[in-house]
PQR file of N, CA, C, O and H, with PARSE charges and radii, in Angstrom:
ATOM      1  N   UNK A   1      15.947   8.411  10.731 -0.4000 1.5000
ATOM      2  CA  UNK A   1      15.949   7.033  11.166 -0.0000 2.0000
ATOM      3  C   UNK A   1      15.224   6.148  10.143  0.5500 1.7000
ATOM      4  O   UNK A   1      15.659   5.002  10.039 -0.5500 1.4000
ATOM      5  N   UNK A   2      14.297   6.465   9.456 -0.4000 1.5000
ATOM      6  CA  UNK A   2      13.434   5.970   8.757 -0.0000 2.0000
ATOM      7  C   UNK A   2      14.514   5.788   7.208  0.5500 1.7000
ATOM      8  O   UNK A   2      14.841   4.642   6.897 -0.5500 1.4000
ATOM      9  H   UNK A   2      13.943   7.397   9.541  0.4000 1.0000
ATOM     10  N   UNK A   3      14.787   6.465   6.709 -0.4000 1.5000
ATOM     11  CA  UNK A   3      15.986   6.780   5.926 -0.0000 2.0000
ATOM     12  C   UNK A   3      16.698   5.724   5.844  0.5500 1.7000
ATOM     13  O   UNK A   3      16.798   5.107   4.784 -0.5500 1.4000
ATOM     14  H   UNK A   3      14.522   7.396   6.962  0.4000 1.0000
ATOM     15  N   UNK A   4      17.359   5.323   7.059 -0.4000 1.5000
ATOM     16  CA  UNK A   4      18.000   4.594   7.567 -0.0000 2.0000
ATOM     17  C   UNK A   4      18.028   2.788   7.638  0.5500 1.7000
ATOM     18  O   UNK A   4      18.882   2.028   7.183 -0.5500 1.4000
ATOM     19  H   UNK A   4      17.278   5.824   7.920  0.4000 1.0000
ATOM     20  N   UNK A   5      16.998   2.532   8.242 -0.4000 1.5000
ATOM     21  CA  UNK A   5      16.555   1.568   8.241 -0.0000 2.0000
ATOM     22  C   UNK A   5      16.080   1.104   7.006  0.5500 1.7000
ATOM     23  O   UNK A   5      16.378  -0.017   6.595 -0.5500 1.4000
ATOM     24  H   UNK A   5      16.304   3.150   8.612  0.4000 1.0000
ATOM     25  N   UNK A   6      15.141   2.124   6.187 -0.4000 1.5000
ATOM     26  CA  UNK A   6      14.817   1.406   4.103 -0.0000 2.0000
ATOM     27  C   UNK A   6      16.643   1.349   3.896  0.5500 1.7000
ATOM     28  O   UNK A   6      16.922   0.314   4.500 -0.5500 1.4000
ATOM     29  H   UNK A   6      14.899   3.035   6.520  0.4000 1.0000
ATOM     30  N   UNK A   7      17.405   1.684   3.587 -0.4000 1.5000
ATOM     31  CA  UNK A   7      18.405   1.747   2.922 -0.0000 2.0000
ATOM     32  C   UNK A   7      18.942   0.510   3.341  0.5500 1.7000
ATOM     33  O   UNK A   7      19.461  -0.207   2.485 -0.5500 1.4000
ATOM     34  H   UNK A   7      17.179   2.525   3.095  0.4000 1.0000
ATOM     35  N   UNK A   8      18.891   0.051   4.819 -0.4000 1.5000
ATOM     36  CA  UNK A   8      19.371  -1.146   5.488 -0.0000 2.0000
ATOM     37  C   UNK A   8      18.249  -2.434   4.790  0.5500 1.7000
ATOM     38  O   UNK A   8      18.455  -3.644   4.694 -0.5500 1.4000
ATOM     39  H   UNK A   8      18.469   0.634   5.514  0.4000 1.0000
ATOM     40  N   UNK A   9      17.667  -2.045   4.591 -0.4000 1.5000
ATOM     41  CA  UNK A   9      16.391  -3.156   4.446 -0.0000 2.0000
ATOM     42  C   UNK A   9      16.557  -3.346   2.910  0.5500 1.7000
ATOM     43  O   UNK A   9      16.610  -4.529   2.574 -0.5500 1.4000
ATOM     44  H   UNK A   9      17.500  -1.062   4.669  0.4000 1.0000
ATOM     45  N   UNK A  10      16.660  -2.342   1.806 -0.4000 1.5000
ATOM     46  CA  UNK A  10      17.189  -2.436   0.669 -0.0000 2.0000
ATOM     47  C   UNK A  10      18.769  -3.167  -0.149  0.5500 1.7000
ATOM     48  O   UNK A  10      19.026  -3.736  -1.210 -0.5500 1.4000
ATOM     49  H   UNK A  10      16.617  -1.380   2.079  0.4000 1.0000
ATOM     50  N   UNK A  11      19.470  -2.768   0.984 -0.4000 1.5000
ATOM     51  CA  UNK A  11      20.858  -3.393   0.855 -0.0000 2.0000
ATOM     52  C   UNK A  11      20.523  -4.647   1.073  0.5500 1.7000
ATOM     53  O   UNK A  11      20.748  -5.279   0.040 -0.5500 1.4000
ATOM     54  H   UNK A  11      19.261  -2.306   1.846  0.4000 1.0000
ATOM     55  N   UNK A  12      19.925  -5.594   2.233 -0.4000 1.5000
ATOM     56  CA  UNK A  12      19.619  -6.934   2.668 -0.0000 2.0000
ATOM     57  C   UNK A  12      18.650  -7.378   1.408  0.5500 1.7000
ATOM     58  O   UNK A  12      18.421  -8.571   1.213 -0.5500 1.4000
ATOM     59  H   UNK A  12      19.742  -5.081   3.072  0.4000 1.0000
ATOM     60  N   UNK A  13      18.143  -6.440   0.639 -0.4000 1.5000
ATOM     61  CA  UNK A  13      17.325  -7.546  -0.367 -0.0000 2.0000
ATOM     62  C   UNK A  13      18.164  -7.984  -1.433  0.5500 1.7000
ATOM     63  O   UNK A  13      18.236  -9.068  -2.012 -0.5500 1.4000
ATOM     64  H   UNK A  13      18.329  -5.470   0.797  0.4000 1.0000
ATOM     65  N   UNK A  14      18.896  -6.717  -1.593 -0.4000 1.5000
ATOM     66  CA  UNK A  14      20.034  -6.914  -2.872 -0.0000 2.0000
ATOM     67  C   UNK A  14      20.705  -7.715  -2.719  0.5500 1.7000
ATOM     68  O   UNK A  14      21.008  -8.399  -3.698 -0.5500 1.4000
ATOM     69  H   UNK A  14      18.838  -5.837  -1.122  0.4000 1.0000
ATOM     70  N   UNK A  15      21.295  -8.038  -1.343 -0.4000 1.5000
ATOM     71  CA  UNK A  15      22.137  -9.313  -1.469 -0.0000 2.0000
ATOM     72  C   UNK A  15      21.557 -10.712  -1.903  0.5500 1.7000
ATOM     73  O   UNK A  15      22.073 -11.584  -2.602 -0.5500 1.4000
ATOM     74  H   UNK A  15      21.050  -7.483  -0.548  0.4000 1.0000
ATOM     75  N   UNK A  16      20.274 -10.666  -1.253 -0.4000 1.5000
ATOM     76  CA  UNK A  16      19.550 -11.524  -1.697 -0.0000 2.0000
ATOM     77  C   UNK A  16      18.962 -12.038  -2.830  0.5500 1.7000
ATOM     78  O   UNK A  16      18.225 -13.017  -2.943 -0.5500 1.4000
ATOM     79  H   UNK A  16      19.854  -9.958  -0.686  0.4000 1.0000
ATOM     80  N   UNK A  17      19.591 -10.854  -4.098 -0.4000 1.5000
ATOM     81  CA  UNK A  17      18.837 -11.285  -5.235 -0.0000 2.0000
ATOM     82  C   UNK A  17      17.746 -10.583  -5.315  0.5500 1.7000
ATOM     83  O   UNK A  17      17.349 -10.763  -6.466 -0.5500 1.4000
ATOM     84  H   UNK A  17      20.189 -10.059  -4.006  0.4000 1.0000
ATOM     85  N   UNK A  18      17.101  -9.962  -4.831 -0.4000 1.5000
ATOM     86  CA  UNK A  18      16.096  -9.057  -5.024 -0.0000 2.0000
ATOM     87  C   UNK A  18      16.129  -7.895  -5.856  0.5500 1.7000
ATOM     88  O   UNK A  18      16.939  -6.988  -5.666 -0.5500 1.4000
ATOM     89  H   UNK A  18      17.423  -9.816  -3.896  0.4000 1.0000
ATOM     90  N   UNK A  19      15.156  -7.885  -6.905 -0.4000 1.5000
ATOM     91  CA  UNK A  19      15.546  -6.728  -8.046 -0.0000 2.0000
ATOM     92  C   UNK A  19      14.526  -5.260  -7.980  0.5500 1.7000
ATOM     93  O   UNK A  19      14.709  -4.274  -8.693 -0.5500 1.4000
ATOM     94  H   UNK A  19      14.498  -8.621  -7.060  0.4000 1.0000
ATOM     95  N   UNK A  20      13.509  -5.396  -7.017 -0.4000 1.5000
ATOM     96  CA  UNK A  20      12.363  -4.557  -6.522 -0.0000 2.0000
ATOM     97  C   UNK A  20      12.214  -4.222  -5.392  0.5500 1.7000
ATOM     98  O   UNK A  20      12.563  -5.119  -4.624 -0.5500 1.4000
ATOM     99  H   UNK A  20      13.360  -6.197  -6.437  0.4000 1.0000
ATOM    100  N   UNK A  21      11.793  -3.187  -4.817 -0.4000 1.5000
ATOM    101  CA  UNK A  21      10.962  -3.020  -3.733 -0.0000 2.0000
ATOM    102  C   UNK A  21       9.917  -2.988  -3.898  0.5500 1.7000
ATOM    103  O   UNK A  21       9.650  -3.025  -5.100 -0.5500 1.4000
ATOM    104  H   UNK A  21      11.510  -2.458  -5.441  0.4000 1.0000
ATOM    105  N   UNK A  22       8.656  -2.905  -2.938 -0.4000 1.5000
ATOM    106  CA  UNK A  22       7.361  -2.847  -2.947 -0.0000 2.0000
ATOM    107  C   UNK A  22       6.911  -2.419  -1.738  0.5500 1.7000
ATOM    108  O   UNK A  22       7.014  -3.169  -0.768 -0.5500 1.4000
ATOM    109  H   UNK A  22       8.873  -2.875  -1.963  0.4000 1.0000
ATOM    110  N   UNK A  23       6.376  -1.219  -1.622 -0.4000 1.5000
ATOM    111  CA  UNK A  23       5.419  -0.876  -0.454 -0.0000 2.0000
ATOM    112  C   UNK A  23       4.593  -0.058  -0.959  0.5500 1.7000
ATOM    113  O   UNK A  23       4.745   0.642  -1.960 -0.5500 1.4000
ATOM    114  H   UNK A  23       6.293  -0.609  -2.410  0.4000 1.0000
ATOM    115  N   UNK A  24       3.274  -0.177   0.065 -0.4000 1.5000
ATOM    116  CA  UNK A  24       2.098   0.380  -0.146 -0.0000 2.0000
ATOM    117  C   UNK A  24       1.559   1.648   1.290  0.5500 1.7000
ATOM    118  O   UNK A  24       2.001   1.473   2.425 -0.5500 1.4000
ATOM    119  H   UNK A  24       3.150  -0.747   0.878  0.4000 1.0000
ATOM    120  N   UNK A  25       0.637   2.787   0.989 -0.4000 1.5000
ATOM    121  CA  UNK A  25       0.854   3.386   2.021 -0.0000 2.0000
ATOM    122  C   UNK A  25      -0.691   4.259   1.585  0.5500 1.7000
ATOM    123  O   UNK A  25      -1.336   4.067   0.554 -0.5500 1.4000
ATOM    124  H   UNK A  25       0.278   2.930   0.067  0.4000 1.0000
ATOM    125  N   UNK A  26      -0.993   5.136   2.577 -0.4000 1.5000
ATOM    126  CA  UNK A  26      -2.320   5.804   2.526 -0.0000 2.0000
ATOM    127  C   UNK A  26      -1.873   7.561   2.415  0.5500 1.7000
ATOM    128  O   UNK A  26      -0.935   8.189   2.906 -0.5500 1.4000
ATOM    129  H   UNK A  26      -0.469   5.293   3.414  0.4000 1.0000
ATOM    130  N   UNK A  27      -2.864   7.912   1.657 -0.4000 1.5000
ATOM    131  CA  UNK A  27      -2.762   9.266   1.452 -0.0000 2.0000
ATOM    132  C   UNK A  27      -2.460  10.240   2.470  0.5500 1.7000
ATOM    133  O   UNK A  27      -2.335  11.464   2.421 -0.5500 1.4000
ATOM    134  H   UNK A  27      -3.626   7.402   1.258  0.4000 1.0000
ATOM    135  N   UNK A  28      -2.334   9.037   3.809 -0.4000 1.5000
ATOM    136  CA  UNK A  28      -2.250  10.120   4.705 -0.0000 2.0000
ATOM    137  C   UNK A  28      -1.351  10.028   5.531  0.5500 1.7000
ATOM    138  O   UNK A  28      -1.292  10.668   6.582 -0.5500 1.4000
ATOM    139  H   UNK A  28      -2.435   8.043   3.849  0.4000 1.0000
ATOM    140  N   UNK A  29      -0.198   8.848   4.954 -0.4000 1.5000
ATOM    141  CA  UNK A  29       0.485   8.996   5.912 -0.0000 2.0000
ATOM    142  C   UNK A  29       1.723   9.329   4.974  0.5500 1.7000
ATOM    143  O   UNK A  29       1.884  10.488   4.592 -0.5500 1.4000
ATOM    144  H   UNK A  29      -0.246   8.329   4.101  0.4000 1.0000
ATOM    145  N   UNK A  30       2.933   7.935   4.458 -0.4000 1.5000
ATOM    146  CA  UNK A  30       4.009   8.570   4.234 -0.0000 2.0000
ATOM    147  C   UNK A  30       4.533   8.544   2.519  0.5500 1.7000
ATOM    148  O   UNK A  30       5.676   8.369   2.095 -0.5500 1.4000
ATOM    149  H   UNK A  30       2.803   6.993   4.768  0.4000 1.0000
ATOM    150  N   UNK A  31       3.515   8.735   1.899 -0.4000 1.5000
ATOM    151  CA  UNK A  31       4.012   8.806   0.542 -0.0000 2.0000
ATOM    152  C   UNK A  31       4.637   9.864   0.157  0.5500 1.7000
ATOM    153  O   UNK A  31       4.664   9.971  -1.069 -0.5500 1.4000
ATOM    154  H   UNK A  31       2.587   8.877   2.243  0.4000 1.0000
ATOM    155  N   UNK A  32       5.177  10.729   0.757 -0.4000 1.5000
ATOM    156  CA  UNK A  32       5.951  11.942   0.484 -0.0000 2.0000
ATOM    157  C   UNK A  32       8.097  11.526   0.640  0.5500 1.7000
ATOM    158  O   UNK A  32       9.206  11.704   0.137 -0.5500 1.4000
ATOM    159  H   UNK A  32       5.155  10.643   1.753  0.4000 1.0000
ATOM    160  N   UNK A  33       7.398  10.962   1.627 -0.4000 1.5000
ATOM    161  CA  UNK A  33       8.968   9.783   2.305 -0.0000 2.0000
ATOM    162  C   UNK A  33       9.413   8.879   1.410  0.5500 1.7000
ATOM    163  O   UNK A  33      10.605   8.776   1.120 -0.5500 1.4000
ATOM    164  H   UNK A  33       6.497  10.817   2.036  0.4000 1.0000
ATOM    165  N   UNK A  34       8.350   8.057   0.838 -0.4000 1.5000
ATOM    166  CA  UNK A  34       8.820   7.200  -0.249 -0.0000 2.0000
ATOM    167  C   UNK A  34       9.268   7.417  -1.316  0.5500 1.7000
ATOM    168  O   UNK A  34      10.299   6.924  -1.773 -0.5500 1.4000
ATOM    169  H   UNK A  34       7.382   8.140   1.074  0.4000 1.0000
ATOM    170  N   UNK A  35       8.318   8.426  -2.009 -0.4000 1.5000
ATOM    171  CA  UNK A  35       8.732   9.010  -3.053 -0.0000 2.0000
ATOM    172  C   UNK A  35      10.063   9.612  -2.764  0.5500 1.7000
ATOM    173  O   UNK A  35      11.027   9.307  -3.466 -0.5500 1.4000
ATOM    174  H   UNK A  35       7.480   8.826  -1.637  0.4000 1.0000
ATOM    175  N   UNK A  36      10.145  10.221  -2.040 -0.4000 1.5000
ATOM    176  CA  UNK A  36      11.875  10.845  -1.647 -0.0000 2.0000
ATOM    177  C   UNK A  36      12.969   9.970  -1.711  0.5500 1.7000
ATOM    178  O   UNK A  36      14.120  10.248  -2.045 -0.5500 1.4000
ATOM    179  H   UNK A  36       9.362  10.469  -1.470  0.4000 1.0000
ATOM    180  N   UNK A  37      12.485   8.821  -1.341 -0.4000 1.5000
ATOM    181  CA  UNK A  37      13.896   7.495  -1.633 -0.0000 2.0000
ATOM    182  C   UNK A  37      13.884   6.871  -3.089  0.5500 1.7000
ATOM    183  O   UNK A  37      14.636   5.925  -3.325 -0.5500 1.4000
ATOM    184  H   UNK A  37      11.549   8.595  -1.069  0.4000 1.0000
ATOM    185  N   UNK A  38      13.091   7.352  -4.021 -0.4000 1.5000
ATOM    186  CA  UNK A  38      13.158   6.839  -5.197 -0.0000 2.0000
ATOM    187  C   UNK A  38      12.109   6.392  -5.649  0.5500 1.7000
ATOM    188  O   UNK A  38      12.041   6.306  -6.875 -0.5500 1.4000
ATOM    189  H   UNK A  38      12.480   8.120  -3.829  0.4000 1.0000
ATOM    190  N   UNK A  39      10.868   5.931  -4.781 -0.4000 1.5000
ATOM    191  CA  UNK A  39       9.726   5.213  -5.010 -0.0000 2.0000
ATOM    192  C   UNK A  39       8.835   5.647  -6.129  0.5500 1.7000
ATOM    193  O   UNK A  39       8.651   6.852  -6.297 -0.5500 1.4000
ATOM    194  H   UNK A  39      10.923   6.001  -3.785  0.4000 1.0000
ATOM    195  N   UNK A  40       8.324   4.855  -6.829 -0.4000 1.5000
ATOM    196  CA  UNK A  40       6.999   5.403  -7.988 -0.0000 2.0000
ATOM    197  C   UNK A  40       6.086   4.647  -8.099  0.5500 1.7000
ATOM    198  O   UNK A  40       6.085   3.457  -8.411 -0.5500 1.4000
ATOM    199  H   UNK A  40       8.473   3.876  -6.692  0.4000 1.0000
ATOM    200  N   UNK A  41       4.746   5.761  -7.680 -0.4000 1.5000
ATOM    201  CA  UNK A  41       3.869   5.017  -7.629 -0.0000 2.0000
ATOM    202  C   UNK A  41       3.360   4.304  -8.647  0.5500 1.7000
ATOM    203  O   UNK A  41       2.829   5.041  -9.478 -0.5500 1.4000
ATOM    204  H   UNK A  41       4.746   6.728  -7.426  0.4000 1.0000
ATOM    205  N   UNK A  42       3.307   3.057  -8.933 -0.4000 1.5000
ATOM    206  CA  UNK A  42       2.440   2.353 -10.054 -0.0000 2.0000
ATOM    207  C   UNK A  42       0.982   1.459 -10.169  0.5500 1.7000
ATOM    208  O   UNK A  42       0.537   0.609 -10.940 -0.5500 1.4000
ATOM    209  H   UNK A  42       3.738   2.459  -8.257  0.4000 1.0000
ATOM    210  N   UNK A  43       0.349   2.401  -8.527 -0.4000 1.5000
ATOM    211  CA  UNK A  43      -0.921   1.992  -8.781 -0.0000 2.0000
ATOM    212  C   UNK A  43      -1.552   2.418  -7.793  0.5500 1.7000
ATOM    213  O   UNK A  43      -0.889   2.485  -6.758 -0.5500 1.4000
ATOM    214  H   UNK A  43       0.710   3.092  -7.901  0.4000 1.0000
ATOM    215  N   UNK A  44      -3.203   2.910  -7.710 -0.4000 1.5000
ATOM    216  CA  UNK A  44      -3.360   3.736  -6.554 -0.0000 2.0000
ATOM    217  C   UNK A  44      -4.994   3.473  -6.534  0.5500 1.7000
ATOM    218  O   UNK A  44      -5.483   3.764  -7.626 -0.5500 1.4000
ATOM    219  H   UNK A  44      -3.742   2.856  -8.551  0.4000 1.0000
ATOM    220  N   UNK A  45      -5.803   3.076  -5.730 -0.4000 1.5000
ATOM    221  CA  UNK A  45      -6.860   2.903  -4.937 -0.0000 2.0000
ATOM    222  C   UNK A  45      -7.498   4.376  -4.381  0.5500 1.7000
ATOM    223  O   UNK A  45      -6.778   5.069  -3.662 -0.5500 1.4000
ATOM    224  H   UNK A  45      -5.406   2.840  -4.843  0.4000 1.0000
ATOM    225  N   UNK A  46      -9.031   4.896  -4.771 -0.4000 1.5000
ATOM    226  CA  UNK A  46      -9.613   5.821  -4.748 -0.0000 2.0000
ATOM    227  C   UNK A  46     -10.153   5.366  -3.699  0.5500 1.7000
ATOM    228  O   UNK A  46     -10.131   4.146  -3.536 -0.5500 1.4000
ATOM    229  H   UNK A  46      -9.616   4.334  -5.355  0.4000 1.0000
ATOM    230  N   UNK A  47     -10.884   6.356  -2.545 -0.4000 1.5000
ATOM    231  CA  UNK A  47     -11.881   6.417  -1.632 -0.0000 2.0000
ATOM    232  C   UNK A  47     -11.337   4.807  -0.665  0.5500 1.7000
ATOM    233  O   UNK A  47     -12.214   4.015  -0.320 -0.5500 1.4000
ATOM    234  H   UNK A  47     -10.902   7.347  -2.677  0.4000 1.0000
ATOM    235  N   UNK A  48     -10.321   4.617  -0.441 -0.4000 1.5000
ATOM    236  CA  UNK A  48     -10.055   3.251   0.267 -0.0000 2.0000
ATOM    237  C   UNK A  48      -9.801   3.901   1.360  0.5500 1.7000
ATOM    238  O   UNK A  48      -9.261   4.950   1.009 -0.5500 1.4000
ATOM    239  H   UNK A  48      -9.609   5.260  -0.720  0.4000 1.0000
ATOM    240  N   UNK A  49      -9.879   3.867   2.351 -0.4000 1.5000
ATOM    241  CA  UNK A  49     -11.041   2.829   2.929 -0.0000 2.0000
ATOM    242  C   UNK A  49     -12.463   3.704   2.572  0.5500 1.7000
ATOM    243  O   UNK A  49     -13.354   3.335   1.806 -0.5500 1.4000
ATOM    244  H   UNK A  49     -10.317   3.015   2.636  0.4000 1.0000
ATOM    245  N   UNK A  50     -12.420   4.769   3.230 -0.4000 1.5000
ATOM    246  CA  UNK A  50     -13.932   5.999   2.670 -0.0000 2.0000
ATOM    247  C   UNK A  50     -13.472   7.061   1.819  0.5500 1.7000
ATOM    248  O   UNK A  50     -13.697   7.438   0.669 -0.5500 1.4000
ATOM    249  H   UNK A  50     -11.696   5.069   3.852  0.4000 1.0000
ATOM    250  N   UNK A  51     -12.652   7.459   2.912 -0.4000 1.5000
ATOM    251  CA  UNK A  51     -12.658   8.985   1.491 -0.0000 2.0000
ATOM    252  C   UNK A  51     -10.699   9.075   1.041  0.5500 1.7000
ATOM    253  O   UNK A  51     -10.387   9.874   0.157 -0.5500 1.4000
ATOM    254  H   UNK A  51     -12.468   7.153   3.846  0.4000 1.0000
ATOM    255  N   UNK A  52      -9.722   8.337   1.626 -0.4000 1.5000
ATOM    256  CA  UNK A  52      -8.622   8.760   0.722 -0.0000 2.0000
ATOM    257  C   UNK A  52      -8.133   7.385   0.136  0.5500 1.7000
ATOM    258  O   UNK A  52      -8.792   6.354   0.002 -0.5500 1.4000
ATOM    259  H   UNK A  52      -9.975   7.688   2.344  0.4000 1.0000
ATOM    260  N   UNK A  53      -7.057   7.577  -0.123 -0.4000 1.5000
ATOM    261  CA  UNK A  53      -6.415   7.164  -1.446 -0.0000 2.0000
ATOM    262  C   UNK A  53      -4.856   5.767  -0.611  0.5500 1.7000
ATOM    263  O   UNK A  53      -3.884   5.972   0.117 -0.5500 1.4000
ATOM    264  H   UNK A  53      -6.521   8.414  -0.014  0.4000 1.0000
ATOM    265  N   UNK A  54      -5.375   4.616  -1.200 -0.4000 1.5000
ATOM    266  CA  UNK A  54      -3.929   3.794  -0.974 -0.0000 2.0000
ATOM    267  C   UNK A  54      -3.239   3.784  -2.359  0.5500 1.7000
ATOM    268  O   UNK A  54      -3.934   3.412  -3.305 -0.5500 1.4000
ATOM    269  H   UNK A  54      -6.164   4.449  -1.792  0.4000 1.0000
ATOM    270  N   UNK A  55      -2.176   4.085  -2.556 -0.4000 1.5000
ATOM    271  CA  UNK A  55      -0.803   3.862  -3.472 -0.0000 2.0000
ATOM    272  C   UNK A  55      -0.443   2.439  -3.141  0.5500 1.7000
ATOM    273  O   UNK A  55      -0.769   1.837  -2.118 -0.5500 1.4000
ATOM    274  H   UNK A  55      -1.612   4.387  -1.788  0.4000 1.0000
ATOM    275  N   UNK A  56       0.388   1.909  -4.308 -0.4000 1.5000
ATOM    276  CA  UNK A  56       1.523   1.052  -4.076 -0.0000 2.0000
ATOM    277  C   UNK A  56       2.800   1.870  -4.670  0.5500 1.7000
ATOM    278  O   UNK A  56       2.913   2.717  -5.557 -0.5500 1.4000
ATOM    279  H   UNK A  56       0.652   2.398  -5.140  0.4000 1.0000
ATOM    280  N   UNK A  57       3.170   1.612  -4.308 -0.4000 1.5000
ATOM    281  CA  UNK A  57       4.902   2.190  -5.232 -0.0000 2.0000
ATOM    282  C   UNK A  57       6.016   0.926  -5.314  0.5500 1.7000
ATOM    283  O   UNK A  57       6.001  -0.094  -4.625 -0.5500 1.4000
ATOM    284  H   UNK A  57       3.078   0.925  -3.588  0.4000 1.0000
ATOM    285  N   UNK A  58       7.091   1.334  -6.473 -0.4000 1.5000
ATOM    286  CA  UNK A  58       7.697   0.394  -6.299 -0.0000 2.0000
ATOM    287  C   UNK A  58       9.153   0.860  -6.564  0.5500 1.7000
ATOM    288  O   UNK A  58       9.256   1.696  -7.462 -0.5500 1.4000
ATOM    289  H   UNK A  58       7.103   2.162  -7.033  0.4000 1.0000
ATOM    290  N   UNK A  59      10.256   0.485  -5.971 -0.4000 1.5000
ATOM    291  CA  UNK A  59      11.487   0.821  -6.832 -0.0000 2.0000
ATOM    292  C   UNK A  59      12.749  -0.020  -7.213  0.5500 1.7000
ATOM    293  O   UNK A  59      13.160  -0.950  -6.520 -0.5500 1.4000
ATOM    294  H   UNK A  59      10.173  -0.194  -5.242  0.4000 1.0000
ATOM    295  N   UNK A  60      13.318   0.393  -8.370 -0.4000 1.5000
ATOM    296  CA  UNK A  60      14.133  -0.792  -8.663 -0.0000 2.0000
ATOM    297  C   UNK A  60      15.074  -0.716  -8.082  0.5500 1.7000
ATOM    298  O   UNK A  60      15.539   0.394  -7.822 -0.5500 1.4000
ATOM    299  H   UNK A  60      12.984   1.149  -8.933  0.4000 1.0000
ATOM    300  N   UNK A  61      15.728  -1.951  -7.645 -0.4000 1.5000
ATOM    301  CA  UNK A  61      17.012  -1.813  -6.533 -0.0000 2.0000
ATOM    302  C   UNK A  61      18.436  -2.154  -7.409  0.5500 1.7000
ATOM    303  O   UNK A  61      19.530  -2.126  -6.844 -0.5500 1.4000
ATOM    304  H   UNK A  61      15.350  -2.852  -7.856  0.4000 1.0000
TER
END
């Protein structure tokens, strides 16, 4: 479902002229998901909030 809905949400930017995505996420939840749709991370936050890690990722559409 998740799958699903980025791909829907990606198609609606493209029409729009949109040449990027951008989302950001915590070490603990779904950066395994993102990366799976194409995502790369290009920037990443140590000890945020205490002890893990926020990413941004981005991918070109």
């Amino acid at each position: 479902m998740g799958t699903e809905l980025l791909q829907t949400m990606e198609l609606a930017a493209k029409e729009k002229g949109a040449k990027y995505a951008e989302v950001d996420t915590f070490s603990f939840q779904t950066l395994p998901f993102y990366q799976k749709q194409g995502f790369e991370i290009f920037g990443m936050l140590e000890n945020y909030p205490i002890s893990d890690k926020k990413y941004y990722l981005r991918k070109d559409l």
